[in-house]
C-alpha positions as CSV (number, residue, x, y, z in Angstrom):
1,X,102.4,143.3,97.6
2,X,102.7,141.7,94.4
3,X,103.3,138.1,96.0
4,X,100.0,138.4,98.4
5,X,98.4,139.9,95.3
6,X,99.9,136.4,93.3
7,X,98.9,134.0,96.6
8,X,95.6,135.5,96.0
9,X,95.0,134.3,92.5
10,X,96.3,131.2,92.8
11,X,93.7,130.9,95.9
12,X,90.8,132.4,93.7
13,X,92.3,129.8,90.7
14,X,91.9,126.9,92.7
15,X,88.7,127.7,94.2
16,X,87.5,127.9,90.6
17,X,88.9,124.7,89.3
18,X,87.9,123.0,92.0
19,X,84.3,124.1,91.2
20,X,84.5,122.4,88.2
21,X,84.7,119.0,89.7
22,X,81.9,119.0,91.9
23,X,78.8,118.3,90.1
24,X,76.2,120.5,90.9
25,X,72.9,118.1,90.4
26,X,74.3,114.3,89.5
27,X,71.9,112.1,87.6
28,X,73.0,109.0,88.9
29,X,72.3,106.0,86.7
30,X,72.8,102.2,88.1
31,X,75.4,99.8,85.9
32,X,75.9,97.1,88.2
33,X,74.5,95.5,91.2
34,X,76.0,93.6,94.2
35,X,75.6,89.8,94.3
36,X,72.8,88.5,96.6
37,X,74.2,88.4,100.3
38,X,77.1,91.1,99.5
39,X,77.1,94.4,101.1
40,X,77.3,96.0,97.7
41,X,74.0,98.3,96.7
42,X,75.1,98.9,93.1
43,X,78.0,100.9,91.2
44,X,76.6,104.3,90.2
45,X,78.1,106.8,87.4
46,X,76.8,110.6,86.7
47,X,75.2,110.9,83.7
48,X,75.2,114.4,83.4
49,X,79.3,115.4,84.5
50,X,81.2,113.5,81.6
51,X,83.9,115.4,80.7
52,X,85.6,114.7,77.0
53,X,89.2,115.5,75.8
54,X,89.7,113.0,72.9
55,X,90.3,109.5,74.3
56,X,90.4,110.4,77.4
57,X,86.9,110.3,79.7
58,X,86.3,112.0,83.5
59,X,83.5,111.1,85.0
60,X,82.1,110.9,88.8
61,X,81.3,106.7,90.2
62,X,79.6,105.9,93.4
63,X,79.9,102.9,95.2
64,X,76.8,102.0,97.6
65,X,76.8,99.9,100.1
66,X,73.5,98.1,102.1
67,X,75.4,99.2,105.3
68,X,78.6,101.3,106.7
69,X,81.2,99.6,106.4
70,X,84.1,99.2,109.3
71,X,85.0,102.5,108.5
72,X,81.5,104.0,108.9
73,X,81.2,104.6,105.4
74,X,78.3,103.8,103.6
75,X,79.1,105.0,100.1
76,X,82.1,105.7,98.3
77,X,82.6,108.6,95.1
78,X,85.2,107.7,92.9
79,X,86.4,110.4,90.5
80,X,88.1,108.5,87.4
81,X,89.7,109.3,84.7
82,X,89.3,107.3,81.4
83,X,91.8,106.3,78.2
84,X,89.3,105.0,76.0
85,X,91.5,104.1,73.4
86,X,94.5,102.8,76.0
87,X,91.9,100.8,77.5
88,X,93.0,101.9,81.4
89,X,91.7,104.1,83.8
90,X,92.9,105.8,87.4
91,X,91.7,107.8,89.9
92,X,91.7,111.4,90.5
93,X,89.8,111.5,93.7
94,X,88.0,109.2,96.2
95,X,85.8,110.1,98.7
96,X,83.9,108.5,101.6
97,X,80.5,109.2,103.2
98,X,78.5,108.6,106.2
99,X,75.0,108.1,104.0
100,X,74.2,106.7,101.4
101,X,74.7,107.7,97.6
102,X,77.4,110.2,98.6
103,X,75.5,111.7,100.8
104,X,76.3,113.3,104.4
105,X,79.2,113.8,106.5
106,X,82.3,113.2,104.1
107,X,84.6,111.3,106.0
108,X,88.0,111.3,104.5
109,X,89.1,112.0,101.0
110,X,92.4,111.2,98.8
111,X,93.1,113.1,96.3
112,X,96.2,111.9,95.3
113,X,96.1,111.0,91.7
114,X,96.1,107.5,91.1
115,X,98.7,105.2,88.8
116,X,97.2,104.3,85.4
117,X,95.3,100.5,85.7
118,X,94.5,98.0,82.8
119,X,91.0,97.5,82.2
120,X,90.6,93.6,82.1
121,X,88.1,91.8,80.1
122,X,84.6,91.2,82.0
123,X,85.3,93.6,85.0
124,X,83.5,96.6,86.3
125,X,85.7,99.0,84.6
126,X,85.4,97.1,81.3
127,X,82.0,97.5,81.8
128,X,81.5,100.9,82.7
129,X,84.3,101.5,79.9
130,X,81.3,100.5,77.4
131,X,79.1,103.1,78.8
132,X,80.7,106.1,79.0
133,X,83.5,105.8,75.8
134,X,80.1,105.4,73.3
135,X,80.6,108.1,70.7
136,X,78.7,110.9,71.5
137,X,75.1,110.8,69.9
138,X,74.6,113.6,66.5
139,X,71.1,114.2,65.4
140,X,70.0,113.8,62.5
């Protein structure tokens, strides 16, 4: 009894944590475009899901693309996880999808935590690094 009654909340745990990566309305703003001729829309983050623990950014990217790709896919969400100070970033969970913007059937996923990367000088990440480690706004 008291293992089922254990399995249980672990089951009721997860289902709650797992809520709390799945944003419930994303406000997705454009950082970068594709270069004329590429099947690259634009890169995408959420606005509203940033989540802050000191250094340390996570935060929801999509990739768009004009058209599916090989795979059928035609957009990708990127969960990523951000050292702001480390300057590096990895992956907690990508995501393919039949529409565009994230949008329709999900057609695979990998949630397999990614191994830490160096942001390099002049890339996307660098980029997007700019955006979302800006010290949070105080009024006044």
């Amino acid at each position: 009894m008291q293992a089922t009654l254990r399995s249980v909340g672990c089951a009721i745990a997860l289902c709650v944590a797992s809520a709390l990566w799945v944003p419930a309305s994303a406000q997705w703003v454009k950082f970068a475009s594709g270069m004329a001729g590429s099947t690259l829309s634009g890169w995408y983050y959420d606005k509203e899901f940033l989540r802050d623990s000191g250094s340390r950014k996570i935060f929801w990217m999509v990739k768009d693309l004009t058209a599916p790709d090989e795979n059928q896919r035609h957009s990708y969400k990127f969960l990523v996880q951000m050292d702001c100070l480390e300057k590096k970033f990895r992956f907690i969970q990508v995501a393919g999808f039949k529409e565009p913007m994230a949008a329709g059937e999900q057609l695979g996923v990998d949630s397999a935590l990614g191994k830490w990367q160096t942001l390099g000088s002049d890339t996307l990440f660098a980029h997007v690094q700019s955006i979302v480690c800006l010290p949070p706004k105080t009024d006044g």
